[in-house]
Structure formats: C-alpha cells, structure tokens
C-alpha positions, -999 to 999 in steps of 0.1 A, spaced: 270 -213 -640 289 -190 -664 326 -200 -669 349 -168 -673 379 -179 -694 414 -164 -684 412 -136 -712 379 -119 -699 388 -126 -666 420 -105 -674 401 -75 -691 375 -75 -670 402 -67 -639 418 -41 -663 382 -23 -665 376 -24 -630 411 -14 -622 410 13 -648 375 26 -636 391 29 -598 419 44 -608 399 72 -630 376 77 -601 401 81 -572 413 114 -578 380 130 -581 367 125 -544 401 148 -533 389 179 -558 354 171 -550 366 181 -512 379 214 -528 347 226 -536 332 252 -512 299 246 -500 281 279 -494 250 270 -470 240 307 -468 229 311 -505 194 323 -509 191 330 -469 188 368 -458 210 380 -430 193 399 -405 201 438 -396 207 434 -362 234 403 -368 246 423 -400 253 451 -369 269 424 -343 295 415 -366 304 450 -380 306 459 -345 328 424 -337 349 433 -366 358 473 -355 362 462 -323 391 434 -336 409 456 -355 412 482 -328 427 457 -305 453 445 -336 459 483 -335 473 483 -296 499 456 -301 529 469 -307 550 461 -332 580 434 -323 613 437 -338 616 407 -368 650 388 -351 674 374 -376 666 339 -386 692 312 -379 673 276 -381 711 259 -378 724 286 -351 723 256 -323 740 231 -344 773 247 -353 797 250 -325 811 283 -313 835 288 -342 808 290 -364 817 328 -377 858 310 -386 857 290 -415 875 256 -406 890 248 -442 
C-alpha cells in the first residue's frame, strides 16, 4: 500500500482541481458549435420545389397582415397613481 504524504496529497488535489476547472468551460462552447447533418447529402428537385413554393407562399400571407400601430411604451404606467403627469415635490 502506497502512503501519500500531506504535500502530494495537496498537489495532487490542486491538479485535479485545476484540470476541472480548465475543462468546464469548454463543454458550454462545445454546445455553440453548429452541427450541419446535411453536408455531402444532395437535396432533391422536387423538395428543393416544396420549399420554395412553402416559402412564396409565407411571405404572401406576412404581406396580408396589416400593419398595427406601435403604442407608446409605459412598463411603470400601472404603478404610479393618477397624478402621475404632476410632479409631487
């Protein structure tokens, strides 16, 4: 059975700690990258068709809705009290 003394017990824990620490970050930019499954596949005609077709066919219909007046923001509008245009000095 080996016996660890205190020191290397120590600097073994700041090497592991220091390896965790250098690899956490990574998996969260690792989840960044985009995976592109399609590479190397050809897309068919007909589909290439269905989707320009799907696409024409969604902008017309964004054409038809008409356009909504943009309302004046007020996020604290319900929390002052009816004297809200008076200033109360």
């Amino acid at each position: 059975m080996m016996i660890v003394s205190l020191r290397q017990h120590s600097v073994i824990a700041l090497l592991i700690g220091g390896v965790a620490l250098s690899i956490a970050p990574s998996g969260s930019a690792f989840a960044q990258i985009k995976m592109d499954m399609s590479k190397g596949q050809p897309v068919d005609p007909a589909t290439l068709e269905e989707r320009k077709k799907v696409d024409q066919e969604y902008q017309s219909k964004l054409k038809t809705i008409p356009d909504q007046p943009q309302k004046k923001s007020d996020p604290w509008g319900n929390v002052r009290g009816s004297n809200s245009s008076q200033n109360n000095r």
